[in-house]
N, C-alpha and C positions, 0 to 999 in steps of 0.2 A: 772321259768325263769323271771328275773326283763324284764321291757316292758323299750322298745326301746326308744329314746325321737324322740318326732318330729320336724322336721326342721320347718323354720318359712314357708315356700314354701309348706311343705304339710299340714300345719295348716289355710295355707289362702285356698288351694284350698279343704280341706275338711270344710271350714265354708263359701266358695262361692257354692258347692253341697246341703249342707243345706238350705242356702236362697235360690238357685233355685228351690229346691224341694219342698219349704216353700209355696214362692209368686210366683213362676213362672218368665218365661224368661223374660216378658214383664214388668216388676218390673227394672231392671238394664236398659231399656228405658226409665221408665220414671223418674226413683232418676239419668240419664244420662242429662234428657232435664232435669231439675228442678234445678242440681249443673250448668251446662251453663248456664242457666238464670241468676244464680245469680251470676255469675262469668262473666255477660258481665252487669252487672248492675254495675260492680264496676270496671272495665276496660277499656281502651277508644280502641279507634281502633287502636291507634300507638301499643298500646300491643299488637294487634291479629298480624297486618302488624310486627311487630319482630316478635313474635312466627312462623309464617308463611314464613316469611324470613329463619330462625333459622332450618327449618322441611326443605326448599328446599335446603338448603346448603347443610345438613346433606345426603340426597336422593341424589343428585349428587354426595358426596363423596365415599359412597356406591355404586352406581348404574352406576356411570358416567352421563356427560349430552346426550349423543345419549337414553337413557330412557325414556327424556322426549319428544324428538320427537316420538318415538315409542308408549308413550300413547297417544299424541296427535291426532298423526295419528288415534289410535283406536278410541279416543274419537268421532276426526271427521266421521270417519264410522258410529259409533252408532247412531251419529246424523242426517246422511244420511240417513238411516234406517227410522228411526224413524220419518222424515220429509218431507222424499222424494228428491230426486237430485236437485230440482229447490230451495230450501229450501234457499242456500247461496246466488246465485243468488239474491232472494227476499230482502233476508238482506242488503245484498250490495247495494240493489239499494236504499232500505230504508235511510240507513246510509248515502247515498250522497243527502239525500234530506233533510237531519234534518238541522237546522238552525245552518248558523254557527258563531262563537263569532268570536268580532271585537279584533284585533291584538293589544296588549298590546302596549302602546305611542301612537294609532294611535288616531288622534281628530275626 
């Protein structure tokens, strides 16, 4: 029986099983930080701010924008959790005491 051909889809993931089983999970961590590093060495931030722009368009078109309150919401819990209920509080009071800049024209 001639052998089957493989699609390009099962070729990549029988040569990503290979390198997992090779180096281990923690290998795609760190050739993950190593391609970022050098992918923000040569980027300015207007790039990140479009790419990042471009990722929450796309999420609201899929998800709608009620999503992103629904994570926010979660996120805020987690971080009640995590800090405790006076946590905002603290912030807030902080943030009304940081210095603040003088009003563009004003002498």
């Amino acid at each position: 029986m001639p052998e089957k051909e493989m699609t390009v889809r099962e070729a990549g993931r029988k040569g990503g099983q290979t390198v997992r089983e090779k180096y281990g999970v923690e290998f795609y961590s760190r050739i993950g930080k190593k391609g970022g590093k050098a992918v923000a060495e040569r980027k300015s931030p207007e790039f990140y701010a479009q790419i990042g722009k471009k990722g929450g368009e796309a999420v609201r078109e899929k998800r709608g924008p009620a999503f992103f309150a629904e994570i926010g919401k979660k996120g805020g819990e987690a971080v009640k959790r995590k800090h405790g209920p006076d946590y905002y509080s603290n912030i807030g009071k902080k943030g009304g005491e940081a210095a603040r800049r003088p009003k563009e024209g004003a002498a």
